[in-house]
C-alpha positions as CSV (number, residue, x, y, z in Angstrom):
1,X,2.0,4.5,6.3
2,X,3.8,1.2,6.2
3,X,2.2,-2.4,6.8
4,X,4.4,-4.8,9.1
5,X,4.7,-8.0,7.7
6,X,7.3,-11.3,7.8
7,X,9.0,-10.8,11.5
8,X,9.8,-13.9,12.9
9,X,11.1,-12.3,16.2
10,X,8.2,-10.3,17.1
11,X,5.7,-12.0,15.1
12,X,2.3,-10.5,16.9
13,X,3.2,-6.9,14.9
14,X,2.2,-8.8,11.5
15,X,-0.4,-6.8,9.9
16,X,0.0,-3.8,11.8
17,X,0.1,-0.5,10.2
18,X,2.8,2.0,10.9
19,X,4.2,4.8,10.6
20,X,8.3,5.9,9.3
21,X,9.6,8.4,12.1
22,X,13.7,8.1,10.5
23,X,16.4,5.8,9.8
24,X,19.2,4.1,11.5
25,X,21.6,2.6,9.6
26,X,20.2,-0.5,7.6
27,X,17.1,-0.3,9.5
28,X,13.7,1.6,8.9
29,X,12.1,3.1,12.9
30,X,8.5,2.9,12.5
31,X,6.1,3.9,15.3
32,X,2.9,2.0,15.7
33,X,0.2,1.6,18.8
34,X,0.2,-1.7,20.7
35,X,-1.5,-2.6,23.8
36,X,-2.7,1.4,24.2
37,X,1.0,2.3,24.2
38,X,3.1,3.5,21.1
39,X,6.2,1.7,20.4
40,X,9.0,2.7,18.0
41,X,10.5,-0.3,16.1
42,X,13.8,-0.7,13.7
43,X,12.7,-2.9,11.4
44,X,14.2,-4.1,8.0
45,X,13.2,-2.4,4.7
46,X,12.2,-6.0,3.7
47,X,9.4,-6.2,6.2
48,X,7.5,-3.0,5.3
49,X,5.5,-2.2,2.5
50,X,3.4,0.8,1.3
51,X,0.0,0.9,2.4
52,X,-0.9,4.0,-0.2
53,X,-2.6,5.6,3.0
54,X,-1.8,9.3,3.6
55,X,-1.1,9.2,6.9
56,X,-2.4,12.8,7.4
57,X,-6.2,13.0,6.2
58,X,-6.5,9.0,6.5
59,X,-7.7,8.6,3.1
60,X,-6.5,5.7,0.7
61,X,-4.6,6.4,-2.8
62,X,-3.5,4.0,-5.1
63,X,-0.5,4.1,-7.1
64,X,-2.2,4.5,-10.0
65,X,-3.5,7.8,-10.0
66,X,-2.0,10.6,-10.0
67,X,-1.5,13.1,-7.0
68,X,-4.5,15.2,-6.0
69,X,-3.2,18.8,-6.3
C-alpha cells in the first residue's frame, strides 16, 4: 500500500491510502476508494510513499524487521 500525498491538482486524495495496480510510462496507477466508488489514478512516483502495510492480511510492518517467514 501506498499513501497519496503533495497533489496540487486533485488535492482532496492527500492522505489516502492506495494501492499499485501497474505502470504507465513515468507514472505509477494506483487504485483507491473515494466517495463509495474505486478510482484508478496515474500518479507521479514523487507523490507516493510506502505505508509498510501488507495489503493482503492488513497488518503493519516496519522496515526494520525482517520478513515474517
Amino acid at each position: 500500500a501506498v499513501l497519496i500525498s503533495n497533489l496540487k491538482g486533485a488535492p482532496q486524495f492527500n492522505g489516502t491510502v492506495a494501492s499499485v495496480v501497474g505502470f504507465r510510462n513515468d507514472r505509477v496507477e494506483v487504485q483507491l476508494e473515494a466517495d463509495g466508488a474505486q478510482k484508478t489514478l496515474a500518479l507521479k512516483p514523487e507523490n507516493l510513499s510506502e505505508t509498510g502495510r501488507k495489503e493482503d492480511t492488513g497488518e503493519f510492518q516496519t522496515r526494520e524487521e525482517p520478513p515474517a517467514e
